[in-house]
C-alpha positions in Angstrom: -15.8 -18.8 -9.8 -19.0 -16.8 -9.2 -22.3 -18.5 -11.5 -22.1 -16.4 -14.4 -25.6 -15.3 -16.3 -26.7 -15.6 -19.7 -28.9 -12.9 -21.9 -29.8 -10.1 -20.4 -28.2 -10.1 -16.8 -28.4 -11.8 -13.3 -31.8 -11.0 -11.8 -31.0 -8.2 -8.7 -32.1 -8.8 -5.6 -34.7 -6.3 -4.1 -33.2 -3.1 -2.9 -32.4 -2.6 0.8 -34.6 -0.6 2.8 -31.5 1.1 4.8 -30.4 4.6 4.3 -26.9 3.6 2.5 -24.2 5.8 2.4 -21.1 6.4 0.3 -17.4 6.4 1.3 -17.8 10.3 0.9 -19.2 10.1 4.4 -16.2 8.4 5.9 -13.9 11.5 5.6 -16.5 13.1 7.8 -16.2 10.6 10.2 -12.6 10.7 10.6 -12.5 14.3 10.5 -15.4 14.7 13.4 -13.4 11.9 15.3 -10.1 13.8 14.9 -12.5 16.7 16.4 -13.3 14.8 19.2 -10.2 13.9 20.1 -8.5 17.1 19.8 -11.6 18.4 22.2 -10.8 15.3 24.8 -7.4 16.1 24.9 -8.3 19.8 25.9 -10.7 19.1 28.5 -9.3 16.0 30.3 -5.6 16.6 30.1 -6.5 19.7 32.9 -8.2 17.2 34.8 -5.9 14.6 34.7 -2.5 17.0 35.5 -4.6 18.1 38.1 -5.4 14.8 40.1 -1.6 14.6 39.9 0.1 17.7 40.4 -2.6 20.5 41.6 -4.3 23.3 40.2 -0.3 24.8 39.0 -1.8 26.6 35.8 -3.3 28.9 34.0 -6.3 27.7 32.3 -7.2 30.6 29.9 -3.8 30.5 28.6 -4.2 26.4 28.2 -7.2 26.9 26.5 -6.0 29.5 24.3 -2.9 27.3 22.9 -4.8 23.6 22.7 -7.2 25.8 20.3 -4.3 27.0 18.1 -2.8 23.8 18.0 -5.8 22.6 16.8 -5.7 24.8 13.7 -2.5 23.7 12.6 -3.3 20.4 13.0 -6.2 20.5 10.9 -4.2 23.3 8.5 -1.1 20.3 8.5 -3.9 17.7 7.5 -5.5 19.6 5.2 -2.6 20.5 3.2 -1.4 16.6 3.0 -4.8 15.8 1.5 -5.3 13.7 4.4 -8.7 13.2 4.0 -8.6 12.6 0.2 -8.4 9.1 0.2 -9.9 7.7 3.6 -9.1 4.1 4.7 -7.1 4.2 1.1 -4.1 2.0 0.6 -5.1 -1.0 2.9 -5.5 2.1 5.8 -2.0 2.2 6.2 -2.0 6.1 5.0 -3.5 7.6 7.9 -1.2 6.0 10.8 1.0 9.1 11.0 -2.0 11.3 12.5 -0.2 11.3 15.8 2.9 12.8 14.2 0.7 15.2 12.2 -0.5 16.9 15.8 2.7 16.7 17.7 4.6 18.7 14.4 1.3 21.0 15.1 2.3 21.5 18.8 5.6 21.7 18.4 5.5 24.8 15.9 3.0 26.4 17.9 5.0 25.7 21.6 8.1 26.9 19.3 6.2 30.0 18.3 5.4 31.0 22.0 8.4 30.3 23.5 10.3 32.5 20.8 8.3 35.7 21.8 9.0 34.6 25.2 5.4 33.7 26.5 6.5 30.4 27.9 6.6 31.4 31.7 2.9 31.2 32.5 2.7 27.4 30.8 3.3 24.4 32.8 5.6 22.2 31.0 4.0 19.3 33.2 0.3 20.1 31.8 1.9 20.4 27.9 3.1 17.2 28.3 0.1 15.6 29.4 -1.7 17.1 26.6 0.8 16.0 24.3 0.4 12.6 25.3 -3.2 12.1 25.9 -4.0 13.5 22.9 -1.3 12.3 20.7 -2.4 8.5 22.2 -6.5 9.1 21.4 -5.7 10.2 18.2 -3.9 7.4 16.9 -6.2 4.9 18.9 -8.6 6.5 17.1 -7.7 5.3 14.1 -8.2 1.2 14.3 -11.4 2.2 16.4 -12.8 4.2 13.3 -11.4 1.2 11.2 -13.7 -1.2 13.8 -16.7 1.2 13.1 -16.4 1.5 9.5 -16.4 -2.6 9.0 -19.9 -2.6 11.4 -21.2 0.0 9.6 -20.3 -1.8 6.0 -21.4 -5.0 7.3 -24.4 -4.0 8.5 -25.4 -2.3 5.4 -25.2 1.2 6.2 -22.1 2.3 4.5 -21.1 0.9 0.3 -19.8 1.1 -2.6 -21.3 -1.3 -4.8 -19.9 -0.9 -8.5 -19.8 -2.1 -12.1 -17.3 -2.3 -14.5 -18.2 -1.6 -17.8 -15.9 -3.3 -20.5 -15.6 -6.9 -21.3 -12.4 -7.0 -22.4 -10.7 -9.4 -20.2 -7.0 -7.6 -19.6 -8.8 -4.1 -18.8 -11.8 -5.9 -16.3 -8.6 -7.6 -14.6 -6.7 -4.9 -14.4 -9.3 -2.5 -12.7 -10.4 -5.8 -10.8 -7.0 -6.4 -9.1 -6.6 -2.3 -8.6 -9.6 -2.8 -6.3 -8.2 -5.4 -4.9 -4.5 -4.0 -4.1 -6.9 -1.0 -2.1 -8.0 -3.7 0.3 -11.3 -0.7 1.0 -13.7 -2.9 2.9 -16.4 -0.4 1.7 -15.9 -1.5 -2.0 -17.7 -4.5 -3.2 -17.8 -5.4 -7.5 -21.3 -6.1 -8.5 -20.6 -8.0 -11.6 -19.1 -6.8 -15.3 -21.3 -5.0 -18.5 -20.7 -4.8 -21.6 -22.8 -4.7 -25.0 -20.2 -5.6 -27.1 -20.5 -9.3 -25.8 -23.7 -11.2 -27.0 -23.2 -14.2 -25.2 -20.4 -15.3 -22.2 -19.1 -18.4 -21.7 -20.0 -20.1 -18.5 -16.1 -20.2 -18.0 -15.7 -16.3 -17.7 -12.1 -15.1 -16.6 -13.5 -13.2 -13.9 -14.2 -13.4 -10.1 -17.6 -11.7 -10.9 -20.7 -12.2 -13.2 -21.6 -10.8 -16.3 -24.8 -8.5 -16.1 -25.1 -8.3 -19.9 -25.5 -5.1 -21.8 -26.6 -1.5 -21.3 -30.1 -2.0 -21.5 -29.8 -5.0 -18.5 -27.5 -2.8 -16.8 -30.0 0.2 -16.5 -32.2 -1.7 -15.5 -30.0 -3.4 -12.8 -29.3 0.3 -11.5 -32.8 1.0 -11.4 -33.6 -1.8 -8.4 -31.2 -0.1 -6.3 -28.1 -2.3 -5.7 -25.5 -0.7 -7.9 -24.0 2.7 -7.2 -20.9 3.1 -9.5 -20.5 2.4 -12.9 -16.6 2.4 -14.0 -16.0 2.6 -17.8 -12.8 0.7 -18.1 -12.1 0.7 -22.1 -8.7 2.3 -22.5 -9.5 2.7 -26.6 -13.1 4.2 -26.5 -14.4 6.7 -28.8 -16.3 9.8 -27.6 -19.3 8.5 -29.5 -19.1 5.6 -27.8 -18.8 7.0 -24.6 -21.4 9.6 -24.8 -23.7 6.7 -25.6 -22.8 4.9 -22.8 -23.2 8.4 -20.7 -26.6 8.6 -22.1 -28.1 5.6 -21.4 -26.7 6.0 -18.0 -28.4 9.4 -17.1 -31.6 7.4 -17.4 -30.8 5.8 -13.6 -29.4 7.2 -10.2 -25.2 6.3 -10.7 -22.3 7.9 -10.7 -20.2 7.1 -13.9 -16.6 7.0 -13.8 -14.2 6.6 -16.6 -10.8 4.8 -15.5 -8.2 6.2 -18.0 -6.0 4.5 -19.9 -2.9 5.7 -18.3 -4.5 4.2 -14.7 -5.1 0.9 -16.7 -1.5 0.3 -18.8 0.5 2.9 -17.1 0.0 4.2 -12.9 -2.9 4.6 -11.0 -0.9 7.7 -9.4 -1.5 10.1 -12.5 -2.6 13.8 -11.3 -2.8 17.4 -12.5 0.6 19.3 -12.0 1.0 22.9 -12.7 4.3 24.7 -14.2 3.1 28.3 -13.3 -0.6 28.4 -14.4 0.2 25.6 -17.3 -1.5 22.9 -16.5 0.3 19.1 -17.2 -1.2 15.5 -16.9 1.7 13.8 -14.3 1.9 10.3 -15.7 5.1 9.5 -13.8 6.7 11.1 -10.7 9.9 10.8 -9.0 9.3 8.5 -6.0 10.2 9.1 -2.5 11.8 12.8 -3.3 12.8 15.7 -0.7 12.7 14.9 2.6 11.1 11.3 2.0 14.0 10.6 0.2 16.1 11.5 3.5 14.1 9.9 6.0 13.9 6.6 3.9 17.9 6.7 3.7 18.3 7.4 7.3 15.5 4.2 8.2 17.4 2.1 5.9 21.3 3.1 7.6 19.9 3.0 11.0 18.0 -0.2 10.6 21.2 -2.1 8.8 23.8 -0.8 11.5 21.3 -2.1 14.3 20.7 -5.5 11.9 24.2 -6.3 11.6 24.8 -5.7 15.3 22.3 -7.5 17.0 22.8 -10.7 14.3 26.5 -10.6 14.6 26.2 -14.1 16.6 23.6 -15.3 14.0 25.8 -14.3 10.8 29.0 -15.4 12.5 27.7 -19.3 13.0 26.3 -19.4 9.9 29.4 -18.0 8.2 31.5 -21.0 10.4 28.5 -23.6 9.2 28.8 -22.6 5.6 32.6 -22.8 5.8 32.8 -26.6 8.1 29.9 -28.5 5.8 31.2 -27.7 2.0 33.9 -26.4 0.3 34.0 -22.7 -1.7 33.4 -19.2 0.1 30.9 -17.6 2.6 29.6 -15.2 0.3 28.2 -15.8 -3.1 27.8 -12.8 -5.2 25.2 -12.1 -8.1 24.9 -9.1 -10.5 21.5 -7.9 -10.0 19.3 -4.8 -11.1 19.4 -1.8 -8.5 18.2 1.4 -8.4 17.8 3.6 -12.0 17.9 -0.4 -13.4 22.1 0.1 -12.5 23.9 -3.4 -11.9 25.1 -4.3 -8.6 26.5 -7.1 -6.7 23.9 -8.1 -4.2 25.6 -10.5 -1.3 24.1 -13.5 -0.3 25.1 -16.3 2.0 26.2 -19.7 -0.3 23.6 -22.2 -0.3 24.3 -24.2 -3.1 27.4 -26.0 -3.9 30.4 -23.8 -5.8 30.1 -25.8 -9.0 26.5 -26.0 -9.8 26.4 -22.1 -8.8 24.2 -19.9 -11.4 25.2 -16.4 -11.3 23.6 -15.5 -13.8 20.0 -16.5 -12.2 18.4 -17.7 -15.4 18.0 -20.9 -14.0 15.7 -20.7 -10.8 15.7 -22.8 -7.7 12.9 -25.6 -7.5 11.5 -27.5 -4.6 14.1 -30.2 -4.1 16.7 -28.7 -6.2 20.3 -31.0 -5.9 22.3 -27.6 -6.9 21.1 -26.4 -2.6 23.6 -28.0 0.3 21.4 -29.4 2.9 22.6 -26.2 5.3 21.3 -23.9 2.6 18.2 -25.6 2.7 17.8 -23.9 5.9 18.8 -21.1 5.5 17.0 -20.5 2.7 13.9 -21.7 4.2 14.3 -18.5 6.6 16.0 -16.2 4.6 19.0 -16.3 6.4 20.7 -16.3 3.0 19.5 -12.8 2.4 21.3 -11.0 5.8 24.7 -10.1 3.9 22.4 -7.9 2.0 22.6 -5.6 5.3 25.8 -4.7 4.2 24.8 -3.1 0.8 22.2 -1.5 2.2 24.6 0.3 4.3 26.7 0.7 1.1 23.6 2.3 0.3 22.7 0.4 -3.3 19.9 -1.4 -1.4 16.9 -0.2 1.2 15.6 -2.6 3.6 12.1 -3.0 2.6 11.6 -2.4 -1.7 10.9 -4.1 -5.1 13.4 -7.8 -4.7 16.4 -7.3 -6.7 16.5 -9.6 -9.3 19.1 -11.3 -11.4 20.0 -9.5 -14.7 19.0 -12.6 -16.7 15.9 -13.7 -14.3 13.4 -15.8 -16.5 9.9 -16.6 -15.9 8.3 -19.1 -18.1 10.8 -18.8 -21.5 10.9 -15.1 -21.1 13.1 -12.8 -19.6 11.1 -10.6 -16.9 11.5 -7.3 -18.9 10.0 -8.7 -22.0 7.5 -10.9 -20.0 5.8 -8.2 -17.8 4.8 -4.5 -19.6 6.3 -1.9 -17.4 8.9 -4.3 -15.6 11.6 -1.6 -15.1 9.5 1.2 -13.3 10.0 -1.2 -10.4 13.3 0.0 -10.3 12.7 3.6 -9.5 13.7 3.0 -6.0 16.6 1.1 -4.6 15.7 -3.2 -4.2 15.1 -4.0 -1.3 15.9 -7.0 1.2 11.8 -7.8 1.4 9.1 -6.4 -0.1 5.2 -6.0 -0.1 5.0 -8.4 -2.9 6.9 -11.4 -1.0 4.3 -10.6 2.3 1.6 -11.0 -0.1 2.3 -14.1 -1.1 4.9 -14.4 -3.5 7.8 -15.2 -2.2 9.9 -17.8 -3.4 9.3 -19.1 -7.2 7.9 -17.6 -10.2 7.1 -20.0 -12.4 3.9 -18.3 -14.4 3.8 -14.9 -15.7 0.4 -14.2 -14.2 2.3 -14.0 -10.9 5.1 -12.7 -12.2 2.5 -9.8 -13.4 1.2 -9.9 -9.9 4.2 -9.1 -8.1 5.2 -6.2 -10.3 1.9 -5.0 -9.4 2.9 -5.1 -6.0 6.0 -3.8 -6.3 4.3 -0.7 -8.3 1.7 -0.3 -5.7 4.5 -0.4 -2.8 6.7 2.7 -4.6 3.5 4.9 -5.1 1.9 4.5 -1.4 5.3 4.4 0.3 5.3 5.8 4.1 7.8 4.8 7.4 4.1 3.0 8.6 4.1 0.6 5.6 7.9 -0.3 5.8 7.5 -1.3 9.3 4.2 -3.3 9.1 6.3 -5.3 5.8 8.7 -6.0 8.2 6.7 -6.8 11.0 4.5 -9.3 8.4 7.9 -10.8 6.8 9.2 -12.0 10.5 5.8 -13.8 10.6 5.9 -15.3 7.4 9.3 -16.4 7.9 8.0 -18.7 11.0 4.4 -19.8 8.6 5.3 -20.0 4.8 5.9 -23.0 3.1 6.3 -21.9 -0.2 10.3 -20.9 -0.1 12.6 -23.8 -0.7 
């Protein structure tokens, strides 16, 4: 816990003599390295065709179509917002910017060849445009991500901000919000409030308290604060024009976090039903195509799953069936998609007659209800493949929110009472892992602050979902399998 300050605020340290920047100006950097590479790709993949193959081309004609296929691409960005929210979501939102140019190519080398102008083209040059530039571009991306942490850490580029409101559920909330974006720009200064005359040295926060509006102006005014977010979900308007106010004294931006970003979803947004305009509090998840290529991932991936561990689920179904008595398969009702009950399979690990299918009593460290082969299994999830098989029944996805059982307790409450918003987790189908159990918390939940903490995860997984994200959860759940201790 960070010293905490008494009075009027934390003394600030003199301001930095560097030119500091925004995030605003990372956009520009993407977009100028996008730019580049686009300009690269044009000019070397000529040269490099040629080394191989010979001057077989037309250049003009080369030129012509690598400029064109530039304008889509930056037309097919554009129009995803693509630059909106740079290194947002933990920079996993940005990966697909190799896919975003080859769709651009592809309806421009589509275009051409339907009005029959593909003759002149060498089909060896295109493809070594393609690639080139395809393979810059998404290089690009963790060396922009390399840059950006140099330029942050050497003082160049920040976001240093405040939250104003004392109110310990609202500072947390907008505290761990921050923290789910993993933006390496985006460091918290410390929390204001007037309301608060005096703050205990044990503060609930990771941060200090600066003290009121009066300390917090003049905080601003030394240079080492350059967002102030209003995070009180009740406030009046008189309130918050004095706030405002006070604030327009000092160079700051002032943000207001609503209260539907603070008790509700941080993906709120302005919709339109003709020129009517609507406040989007809620949106279907994963819809239109999404929805398609998340149910082809999750077929394809649980065919190829069950196939290559055939061996693997086969011993362990033999083991399971040689060291104790009772069937392979142990079956629990669980909440799936739309909050609909289904029969998640599982390998048995415990033995038949101290079985809970209801799940309201959860498994401890040590627990005499686990045979000493489900120890092991559980210990690396090998309990969990059967679930490959309702995923291809298609009432589970690989990666999603963990099904859990319809009587699941944490602390002396049932989930859905314990944590506020529970059942928007099941928007999407469960799924075998998740971002939350990569994160940290897998195995247990015995407290409700981490129950709340994987709900949050969950919530953050449905509303930043992409193919990228699914495979790096995968990817990070094979490594944890091998390192985490906490599953028993």
């Amino acid at each position: 816990m960070l010293k905490v300050i008494e009075g009027a605020g934390a003394q600030a340290e003199p301001a930095s003599r560097k030119y500091r920047f925004t995030s605003n100006v990372i956009a520009t950097i993407i977009l100028g390295v996008d730019l580049l590479c686009l300009t690269l790709g044009a000019l070397l993949s000529p040269v490099a065709y040629e080394l191989i193959r010979g001057p077989q081309y037309f250049i003009e004609q080369h030129v012509n179509v690598a400029v064109i296929v530039g304008v889509n691409f930056f037309l097919i960005r554009l129009s995803r917002d693509s630059y909106a929210h740079p290194m947002g979501r933990g920079g996993d939102s940005d990966q697909a910017v190799a896919f975003e140019f080859l769709l651009a190519a592809m309806l421009v080398f589509v275009t051409i060849w339907q009005l029959g102008q593909a003759k002149p083209f060498s089909t060896g040059l295109a493809l070594c445009y393609l690639g080139l530039t395809a393979g810059m571009l998404f290089v690009s991306r963790f060396v922009v991500r390399k840059l950006i942490f140099y330029l942050v850490r050497a003082g160049h580029i920040g976001q240093r901000i405040v939250i104003y409101g004392a109110d310990e559920a609202s500072s947390e909330r907008v505290l761990r919000l921050l923290e789910l974006e993993r933006l390496p720009y985006v460091s918290v200064v410390g929390i204001a409030d007037d309301r608060t005359k005096r703050i205990e040295r044990n503060t609930p926060w990771s941060v200090p308290f600066l003290g009121g509006l009066e300390a917090l102006v003049g905080r601003i005014g030394r240079g080492d604060v350059d967002m102030v977010i209003i995070a009180l979900p009740m406030i009046s308007q008189a309130r918050l024009d004095q706030i405002t106010e006070a604030l327009q004294l000092v160079s700051v931006d002032i943000c207001l976090m609503p209260r539907e970003a603070l008790d509700l979803s941080q993906q709120y947004s302005m919709r339109f039903i003709g020129s009517l305009p609507l406040f989007a509090l809620w949106q279907r998840p994963m819809r239109d195509f999404n929805r398609i290529l998340k149910a082809v991932e999750d077929r394809v991936l649980a065919l190829l799953g069950l196939i290559l561990l055939s061996p693997l689920l086969l011993l362990t179904a033999l083991v399971i069936k040689l060291t104790s008595p009772g069937p392979v398969l142990f079956r629990q009702q669980r909440f799936g998609f739309n909050n609909v009950k289904i029969q998640v399979l599982k390998f048995r690990s415990m033995h038949v007659d101290r079985q809970d299918e209801t799940g309201a009593e959860r498994t401890r460290r040590g627990d005499p209800r686990v045979t000493l082969f489900g120890r092991l299994i559980r210990r690396l999830s090998i309990d969990e493949l059967p679930q490959l098989v309702n995923v291809l029944r298609g009432e589970m996805s690989i990666v999603g929110p963990r099904p859990h059982a319809t009587l699941m307790m944490v602390g002396d409450s049932y989930y859905v009472d314990a944590v506020r918003g529970y059942a928007a987790r099941h928007r999407v189908k469960p799924g075998i892992t998740g971002l939350a159990q990569v994160r940290g918390l897998r195995g247990e939940i015995g407290t409700i602050e981490r129950a709340k903490r994987r709900v949050e995860y969950d919530m953050y997984y449905i509303e930043n979902w992409s193919l990228l994200l699914d495979l790096r959860i995968i990817l990070e759940t094979v490594w944890r399998l091998i390192w985490d201790r906490d599953v028993y």
